[in-house]
Structures are given as structure tokens and as C-alpha cells.
N, C-alpha and C positions, 0 to 999 in steps of 0.2 A: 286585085291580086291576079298574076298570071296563072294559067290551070297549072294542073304537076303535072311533069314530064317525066317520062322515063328516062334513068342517066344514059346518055349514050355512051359506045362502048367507045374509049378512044383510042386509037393505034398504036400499040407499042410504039414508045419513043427510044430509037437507038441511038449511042452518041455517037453522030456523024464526024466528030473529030475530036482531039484529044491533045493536050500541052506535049510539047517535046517530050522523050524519055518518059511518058506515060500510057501504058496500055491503055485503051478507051474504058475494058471493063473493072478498072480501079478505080476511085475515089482519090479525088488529090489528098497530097500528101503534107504535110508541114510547110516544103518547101515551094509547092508548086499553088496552092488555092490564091495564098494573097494575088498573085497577078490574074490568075484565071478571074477572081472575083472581083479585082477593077476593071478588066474587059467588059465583064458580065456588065456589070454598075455603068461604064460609059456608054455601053450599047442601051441599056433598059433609059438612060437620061435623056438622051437623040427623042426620042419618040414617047416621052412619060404623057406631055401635056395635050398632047393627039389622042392617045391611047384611054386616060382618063376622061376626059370625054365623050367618048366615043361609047365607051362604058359596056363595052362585048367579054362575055364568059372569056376568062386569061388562058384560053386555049395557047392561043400563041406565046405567052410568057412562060407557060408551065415548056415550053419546044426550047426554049430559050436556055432556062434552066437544067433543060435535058441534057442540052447540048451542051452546057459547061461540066456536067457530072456535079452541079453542087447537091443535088439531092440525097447521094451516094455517098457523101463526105463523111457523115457524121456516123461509125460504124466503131466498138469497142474494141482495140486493136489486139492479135489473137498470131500465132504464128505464122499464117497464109494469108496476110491479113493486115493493113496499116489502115488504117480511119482515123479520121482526126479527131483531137478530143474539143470538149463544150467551151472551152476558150476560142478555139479557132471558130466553132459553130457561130456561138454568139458576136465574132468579129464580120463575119459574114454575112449573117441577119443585119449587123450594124450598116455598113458597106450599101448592100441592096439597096436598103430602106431609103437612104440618102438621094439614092435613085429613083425610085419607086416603091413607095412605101408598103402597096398593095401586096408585090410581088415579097419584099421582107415577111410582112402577114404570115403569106402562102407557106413560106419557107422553116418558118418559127413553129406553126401549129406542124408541119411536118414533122420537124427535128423533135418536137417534145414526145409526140408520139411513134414514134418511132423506135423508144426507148419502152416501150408498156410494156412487153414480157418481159425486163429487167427491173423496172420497179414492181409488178404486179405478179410475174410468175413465182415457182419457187428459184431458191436458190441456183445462182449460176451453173449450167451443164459443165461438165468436162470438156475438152475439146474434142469435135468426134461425133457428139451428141448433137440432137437436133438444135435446127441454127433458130439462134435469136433474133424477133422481130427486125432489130433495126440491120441484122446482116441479111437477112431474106430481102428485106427491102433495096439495098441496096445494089443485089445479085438482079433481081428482076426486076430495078427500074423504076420502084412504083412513088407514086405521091399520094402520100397519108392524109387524109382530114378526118374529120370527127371530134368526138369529145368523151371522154369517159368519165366524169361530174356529175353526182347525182344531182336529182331535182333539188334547189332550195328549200322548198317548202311539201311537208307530207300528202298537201292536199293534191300535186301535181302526178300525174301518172307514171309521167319519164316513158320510158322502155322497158319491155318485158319478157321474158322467156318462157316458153312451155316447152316438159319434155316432150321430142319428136317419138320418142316410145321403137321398138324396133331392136332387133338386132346389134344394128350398128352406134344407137344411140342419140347423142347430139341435142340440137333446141330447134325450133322455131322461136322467130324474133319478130315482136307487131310495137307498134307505138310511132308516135311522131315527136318530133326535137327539131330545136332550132340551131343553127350551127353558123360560128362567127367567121369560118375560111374554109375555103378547099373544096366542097363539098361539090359543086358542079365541076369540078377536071377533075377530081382524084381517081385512081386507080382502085385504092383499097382504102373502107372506114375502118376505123378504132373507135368502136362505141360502150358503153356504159348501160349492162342494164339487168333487172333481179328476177329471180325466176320466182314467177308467180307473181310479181310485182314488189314481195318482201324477201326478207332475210338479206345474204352478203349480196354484193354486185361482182358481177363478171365482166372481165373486160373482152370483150370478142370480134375477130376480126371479119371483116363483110363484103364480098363483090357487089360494087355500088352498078352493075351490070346487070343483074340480078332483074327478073321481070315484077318480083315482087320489093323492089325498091323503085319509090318514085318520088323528085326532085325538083323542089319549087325554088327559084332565084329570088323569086319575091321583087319588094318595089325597088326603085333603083335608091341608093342609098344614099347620105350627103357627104361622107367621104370613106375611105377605103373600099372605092369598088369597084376596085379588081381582084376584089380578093377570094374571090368565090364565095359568099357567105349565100345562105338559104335554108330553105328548111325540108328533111327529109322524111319520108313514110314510109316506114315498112310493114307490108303485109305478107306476115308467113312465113319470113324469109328464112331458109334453113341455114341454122349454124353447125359446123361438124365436130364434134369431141376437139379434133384438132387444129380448130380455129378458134380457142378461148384459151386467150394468153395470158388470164391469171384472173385474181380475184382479189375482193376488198372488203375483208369483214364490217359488219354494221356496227360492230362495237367497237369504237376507235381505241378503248382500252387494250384491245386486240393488234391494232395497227403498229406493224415494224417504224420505225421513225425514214427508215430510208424511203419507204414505199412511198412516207408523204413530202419527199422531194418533189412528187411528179407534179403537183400545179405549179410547184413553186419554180421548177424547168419552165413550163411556159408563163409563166410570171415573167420570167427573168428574161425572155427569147422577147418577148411584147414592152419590155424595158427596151432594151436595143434597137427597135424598131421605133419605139417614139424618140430615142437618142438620134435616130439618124432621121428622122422627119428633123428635126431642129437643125442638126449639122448640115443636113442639104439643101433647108430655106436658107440659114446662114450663107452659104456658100454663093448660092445662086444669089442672093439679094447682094453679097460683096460685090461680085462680076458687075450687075448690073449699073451698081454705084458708082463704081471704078470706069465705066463706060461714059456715066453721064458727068464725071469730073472731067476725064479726059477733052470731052469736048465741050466744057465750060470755060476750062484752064486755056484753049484755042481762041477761040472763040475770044478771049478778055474781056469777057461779062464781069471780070472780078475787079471792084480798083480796092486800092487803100487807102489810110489817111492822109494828109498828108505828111510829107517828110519819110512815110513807112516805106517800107519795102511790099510791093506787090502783094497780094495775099491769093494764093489759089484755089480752086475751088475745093482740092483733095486736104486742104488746109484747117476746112469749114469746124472748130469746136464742137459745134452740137452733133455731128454726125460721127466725128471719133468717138464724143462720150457715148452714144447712143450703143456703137458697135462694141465702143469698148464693156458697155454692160453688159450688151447679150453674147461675144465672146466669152467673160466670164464666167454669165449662166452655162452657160454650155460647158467649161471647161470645168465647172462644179460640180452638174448633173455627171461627166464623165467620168470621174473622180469617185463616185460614192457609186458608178456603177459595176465600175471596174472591182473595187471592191468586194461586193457583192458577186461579180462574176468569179473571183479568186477562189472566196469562202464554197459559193454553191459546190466548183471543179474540188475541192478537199474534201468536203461529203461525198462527194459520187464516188471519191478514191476511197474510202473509208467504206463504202458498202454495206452490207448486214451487220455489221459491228459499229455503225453512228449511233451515237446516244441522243439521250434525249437534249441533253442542254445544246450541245453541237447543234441538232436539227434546231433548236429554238433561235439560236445566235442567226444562222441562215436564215430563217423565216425573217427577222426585224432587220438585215438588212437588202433583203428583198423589197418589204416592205418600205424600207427608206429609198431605194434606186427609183421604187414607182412612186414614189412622191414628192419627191424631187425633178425626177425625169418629165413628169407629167406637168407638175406646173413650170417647170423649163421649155417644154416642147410648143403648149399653148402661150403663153409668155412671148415666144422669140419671135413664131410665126404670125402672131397679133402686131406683133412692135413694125417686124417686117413690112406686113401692108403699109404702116404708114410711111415707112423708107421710101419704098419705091413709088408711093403714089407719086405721080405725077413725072417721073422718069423714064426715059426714051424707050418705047416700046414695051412698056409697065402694063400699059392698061389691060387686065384680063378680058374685059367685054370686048376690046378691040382686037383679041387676037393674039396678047403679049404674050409673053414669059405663060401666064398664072401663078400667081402666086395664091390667091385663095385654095389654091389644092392645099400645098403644107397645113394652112388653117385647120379645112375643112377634115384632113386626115388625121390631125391630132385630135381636134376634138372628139373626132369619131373613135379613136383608140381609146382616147383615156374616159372617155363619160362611164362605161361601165364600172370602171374603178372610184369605190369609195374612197376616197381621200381622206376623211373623219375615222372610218374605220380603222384604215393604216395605219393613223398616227396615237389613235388610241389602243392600238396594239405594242406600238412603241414606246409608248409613255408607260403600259402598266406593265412589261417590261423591263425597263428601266428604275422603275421605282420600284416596281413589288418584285422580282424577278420571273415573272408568271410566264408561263409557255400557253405560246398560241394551242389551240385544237388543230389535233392532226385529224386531220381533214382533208376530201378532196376538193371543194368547194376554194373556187380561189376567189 
């Protein structure tokens, strides 16, 4: 394992340029993201399979990002003020990921938190009042990572808080955690953690700049890794009264239903992102296909029987049924994601007044997107290797395309996701009408 470093401080990123008819310091708007965000996606594609690789902290991807303002997108919209809402987010996260999966990752643990004083503070401000996370975020530029989920198991330490005593009040914050994105570029953490080590959890926010935060990349990973994942230590580090942007009672009888939107936000952001690992080996493996018909079909390597007509090579049966399956898959997984994207966007409008049955309906078909999604996304990019094996500049050890990245990044997304869990969520759900545990544990 690599020793811990200190996070370096990284330079304010400005956005050097800006879509027509957009001021740079806005966040696109409805009508301007989708093209900003297929630029973005054809740029991150040119150089994904160099980049992966290569497997360097996404310094440069997060510049990338900067410069299109997608980071800045996702803001609740307000009079001085237009952000785009979790449809367009998660179209976006979709979009990336098809590009570079990594960079989707990055983008998704952003968006979810960057929403944490809205599910975790009190009650929305008036206008006027001090700004919410995700609009501070978006004024200053920053890239969120972190995690605010307690430990699994009681035995675990997690994160901790002690009063800093004083005057002015505040915490000190000590403990080490492991973190699945962001963590080596981000700007500013959103962490999770209890004072004293019991009672409720606080969510609080943290200059990962800080001398007493220090950050291990860890070993290189076998896919998504670019994503910044690692693991971070804090010793000491002081939190201010006004940098702990809400809290979450221990007793989930306690827990407002909207507040336990928040894993299921990034449930739903990391759905999208294995939707667009399959959508973008798809796509990539057609291209490749269509190249090596083209020059089979020249070539007339192909005869027929006789008496037939020619038969081409773009003609081949087992290769339409093949695509036509995992088309398909794909357009199924899309289908029960979307869904699911609908229902979550109708709870976040609904806000402190979601009840309980509502938030349960949202959890089971979250829970179906990533179970679907997942075995679709491993599914497509498994079948793919064998497509292109043997196809004109296919070979990954020689230098191709790669296609083992799709592979390697889906597995690596969906393995932490219980699959047995889900669907026995869904099952006792459906027959008993039972509500999952609100909880932040996703």
C-alpha cells in the first residue's frame, strides 16, 4: 500500500469558456446541457482507453468537467437562479459514463451529495437565508466526494467527533474511512460521523486541504479507476458550528422519509452509470462490427449456396441475433430505469410531506433499476468480448479498441451491490406490503 499523503491543494478551476447565450458563472440550463454534455462525452471517448491505463489521479478529467460547468448543473432552482433538476442530472451521469465510466462515478457521488443540507438539514431556508449546499457548491466550483453512511456493523469505529470546547464552539473530527470516488481531486468532503462515536450522525462538511487530513489512493484497482476512490484520515481536523449541514437521528423511527431519499439519490446516479458502461460497450462493439463487415462484404470472403443470392457478411444470423439480444437488454434495463428516475424526481418534489408508502414504492424501484441494470451491464460487456474477439484491431493486448475496460468497470461497480438483497426486498414488498428500513446504509 502507498504511504498517505497529504491532499494537495488543487487550483481553483475556472470555466475557461461557456455555450453561447451562457454566462460562464451559471450552470446549464435545460436547453443548453444536452449538447454541452455530448461534447463533453466525445471529448472524455478520444482518450478514455489511453487515460484508463494510464490510471493517474482524474486531475485532468475533473479540468474537463470544469470547463463544461457540468458540476454546477445540478442546483434547486430559486429566483436568481435556474439548475437543472435530477432528470437532467441523471441523463448526464448516463451520457459520461458511456464515455468514461470513471468520470460518470466522479460526477454521480458529486450530484448525490451535494444535495446533503436538503435532505439532512432542517427545513428549506426562505430565499435570502443562508445558501444550500448544492448552491454554495455550485457558486464556488467545488467537487464533492465523500460519504455520509454509517459504519455497517457496530463493531466498526467509522468517524468521530469531539467538542472543540471554546467560545466559538464547533468539533474536532478523527477516524479513517474508505471512500469509493472523488476523494483524491475533490475540493470539499461530505462525511458522516457521531460525536463521541454514539448517538445521531452529523453530516459535516471538510477542507480535504486541511494539514490534518491525509489521503491514500491505495492499490490500483481492476476497474473504475479513475474515479478517485481511497482512503482518508483525519486527525483533529476542526469542524466549524457552520460547516455541519444536518444530522440523522439513530433512531430511524425518528427518520423523516425524505431524508432517506439520500442513498437512494446515489443508488439511482450509480444505476445510470452502469446503464451507460453497457450503452457505450454497445455502441463501441457495433462500430467495430460494422467495420469488420464492411471489409468482409469487399473483400467477398462471403459466397452462397448455390442458385442464392450472395449473402454478406453484415447478413451473418448469429450476429444480428446476438445484437439483437443485447439491444434488447439494454433497452429493458432503460426502461425500468427511467421509471425509477420518474418516481425518485416526484419524491424530491413532494419534500417534507413524502410519506411513508411513497418513499417505499421509490426504494423497490430503485432497487429493481440496479437489478436489472446490473445484470444487464455485466451481461452485455461479457457477450461483447466475444463479438469482437478476433476483429480488426479488437485485440486489447495489442493495443485495440479495449474492450475489457467495459468488463472490468461493470463488475467493479455492481460487485458491492447485493443482488439477493434487492430482490428480496422486492419480493417481500410485493407480497407482504412491507417497507424497507429507512436507513442510510445503501
Amino acid at each position: 500500500m502507498s504511504t498517505p499523503r497529504r491532499s494537495p491543494k488543487r487550483a481553483a478551476i475556472r470555466i475557461a469558456s461557456a455555450p453561447p447565450g451562457r454566462p460562464a458563472d451559471r450552470p446549464a440550463d435545460d436547453e443548453i446541457w444536452p449538447r454541452v454534455t455530448r461534447e463533453l462525452a466525445d471529448d472524455l471517448a478520444v482518450d478514455a482507453l489511453a487515460r484508463d491505463r494510464a490510471g493517474k489521479a482524474p486531475f485532468d478529467e475533473v479540468g474537463r468537467l470544469q470547463e463544461a460547468g457540468l458540476p454546477a448543473l445540478l442546483t434547486a432552482p430559486g429566483p436568481t437562479r435556474r439548475g437543472a433538476d435530477w432528470r437532467a442530472a441523471c441523463a448526464v451521469v448516463r451520457e459520461i459514463s458511456a464515455a468514461d465510466s470513471s468520470v460518470g462515478e466522479l460526477l454521480a457521488h458529486h450530484y448525490a451529495l451535494s444535495w446533503s443540507s436538503r435532505f439532512f438539514g432542517p427545513a428549506p431556508h426562505e430565499e435570502g437565508d443562508a445558501l444550500s449546499l448544492d448552491v454554495c457548491t455550485a457558486e464556488e466550483r467545488w467537487l464533492l466526494a465523500g460519504g455520509v453512511e454509517p459504519p455497517r456493523a457496530e463493531s466498526e469505529p467509522g468517524l468521530t467527533l469531539t467538542p472543540a470546547g471554546g467560545p466559538g464552539g464547533g468539533w474536532f473530527l478523527d477516524g479513517r474511512r474508505d471512500f469509493a470516488s472523488g476523494v483524491t481531486v475533490a475540493d470539499r468532503l461530505v462525511v458522516g460521523a457521531r460525536p463521541g462515536g454514539t448517538g445521531d450522525l452529523l453530516v459535516v462538511l471538510v477542507d480535504p486541504a486541511h494539514p490534518g487530513v491525509l489521503t491514500d489512493a491505495g492499490a490500483e484497482r481492476v476497474g473504475q479507476r479513475l474515479a478517485g476512490a481511497g482512503t482518508v484520515t483525519f486527525e483533529h481536523v476542526p469542524v466549524e458550528p457552520g460547516h455541519v449541514l444536518g444530522s440523522l437521528p439513530r433512531d430511524e423511527h425518528a427518520v423523516a422519509p425524505f431524508t432517506t431519499l439520500a442513498p437512494l439519490a446515489l443508488r439511482l446516479l450509480l444505476v445510470q452509470v452502469g446503464l451507460g458502461i453497457a450503452e457505450g460497450a454497445l455502441a463501441e462493439a457495433r462500430d467495430i462490427s460494422r467495420a469488420g463487415q464492411a471489409g468482409s462484404d469487399r473483400a467477398g470472403d462471403r459466397s452462397a449456396p448455390d442458385g442464392a443470392a450472395p449473402v454478406g457478411a453484415g447478413d451473418d444470423p448469429y450476429l444480428l441475433l446476438a445484437y439483437g439480444e443485447l439491444a434488447t437488454a439494454a433497452h429493458a434495463a432503460a426502461a425500468v430505469v427511467e421509471r425509477a428516475t420518474d418516481a425518485f424526481a416526484r419524491g424530491l418534489l413532494a419534500e417534507r410531506t413524502l410519506g411513508l408508502e411513497e418513499r417505499a414504492d421509490i426504494a423497490v424501484l430503485v432497487a429493481a433499476a440496479e437489478t436489472v441494470t446490473g445484470r444487464a451491464a455485466v451481461h452485455i460487456t461479457t457477450r461483447i468480448l466475444e463479438l469482437v474477439d478476433g476483429a480488426a484491431g479488437a485485440d486489447a493486448r495489442g493495443g485495440g479498441p479495449g474492450f475489457d475496460r467495459f468488463w472490468r468497470n461493470a463488475r467493479a461497480l455492481t460487485a458491492p451491490t447485493q443482488a439477493a438483497h434487492r430482490l428480496r426486498d422486492i419480493g417481500d414488498h410485493y407480497l407482504h406490503g412491507t417497507h424497507a428500513r429507512l436507513t442510510l446504509l445503501a
